[in-house]
N, C-alpha and C positions, 0 to 999 in steps of 0.2 A: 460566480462562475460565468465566463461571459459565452460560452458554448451552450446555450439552452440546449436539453434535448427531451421531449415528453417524461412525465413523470414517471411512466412505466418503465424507459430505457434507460433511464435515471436510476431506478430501483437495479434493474437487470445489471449494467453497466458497474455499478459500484458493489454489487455483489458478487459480480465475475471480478473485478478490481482484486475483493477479501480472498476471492478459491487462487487466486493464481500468487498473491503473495504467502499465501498459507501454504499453497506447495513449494516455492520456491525457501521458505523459511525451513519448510521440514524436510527439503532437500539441501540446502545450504548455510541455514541458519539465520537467514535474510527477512526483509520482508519491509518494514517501514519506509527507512528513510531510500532503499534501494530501490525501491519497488513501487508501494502507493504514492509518496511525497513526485517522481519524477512523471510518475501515469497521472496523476491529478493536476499537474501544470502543463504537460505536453496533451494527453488527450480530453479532460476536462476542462482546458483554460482558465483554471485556477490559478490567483497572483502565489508564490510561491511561501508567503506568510499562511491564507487560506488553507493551500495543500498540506503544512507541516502539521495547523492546527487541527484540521481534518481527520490527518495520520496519529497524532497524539489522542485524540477521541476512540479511534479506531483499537488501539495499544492500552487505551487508559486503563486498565485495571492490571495485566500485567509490568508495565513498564512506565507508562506515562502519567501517574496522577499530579505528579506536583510540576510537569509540563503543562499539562490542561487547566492546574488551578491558574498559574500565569498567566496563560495567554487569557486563561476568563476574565482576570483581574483586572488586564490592561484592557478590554473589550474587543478583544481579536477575535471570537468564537461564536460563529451565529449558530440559528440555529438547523440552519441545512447545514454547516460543519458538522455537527450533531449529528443529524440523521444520517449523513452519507458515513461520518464515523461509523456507528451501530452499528449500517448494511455490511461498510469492509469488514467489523470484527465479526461479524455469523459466516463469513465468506473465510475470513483466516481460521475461523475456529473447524473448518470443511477440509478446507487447502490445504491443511499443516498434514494433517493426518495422512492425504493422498501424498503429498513430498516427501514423508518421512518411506511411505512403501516404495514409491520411486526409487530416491536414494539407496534403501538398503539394497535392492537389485542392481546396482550399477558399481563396477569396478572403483576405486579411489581413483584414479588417475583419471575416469573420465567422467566421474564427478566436480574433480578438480578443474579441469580443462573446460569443463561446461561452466563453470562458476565463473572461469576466466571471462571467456568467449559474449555471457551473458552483463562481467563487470563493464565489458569493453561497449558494447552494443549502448547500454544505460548511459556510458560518458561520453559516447560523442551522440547520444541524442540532444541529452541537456546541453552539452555545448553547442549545438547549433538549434537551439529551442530560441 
């Protein structure tokens, strides 16, 4: 990560990272590559290899294990990858649950429109990251 930032805000930082893709997952169905992988190369400074493996750590029991054994294999996976993984998934496993009561209170259409609104924001960050 070439963004040092204390290890307390580090802690704080990556576990607000896991609550905000856990709600945006359980309001959208979202969350990894939309979400942690772009937050972790634009506000963490992570090379974008880092941020995926990071995100796959993060995922790794629902989604990611034979992601994670790869990248292990090839030695892409440190082990602050690790750590900041674990923080995001206590954070998604928080997040999801608040997105999902979100979501059910808001009309489809501007669920929809938010999902749009939120797709468009994420791509012309990373485009001009």
């Amino acid at each position: 990560m070439s963004r040092k930032k204390p290890p307390v805000m580090q802690f704080v930082w990556m576990f607000f990272t896991g609550i905000a893709a856990g709600i945006l997952s359980g309001m959208f169905g979202i969350g990894g590559g939309i979400l942690i992988v772009p937050a972790l190369v634009i506000i963490a400074g992570m090379t974008q290899q880092a941020a995926t493996a990071t995100s796959l750590i993060a995922l790794l029991l629902p989604v990611g294990i034979l992601g994670v054994m790869e990248y292990y294999r090839m030695g892409r996976i440190s082990a602050e990858n690790i750590w900041f993984g674990l923080l995001i998934a206590l954070g998604l496993f928080a997040g999801a649950f608040f997105g999902a009561k979100i979501a059910i209170g808001l009309t489809n259409e501007v669920l929809r429109k938010a999902f749009a609104v939120f797709i468009g924001i994420v791509a012309v960050r990373m485009w001009l990251q």
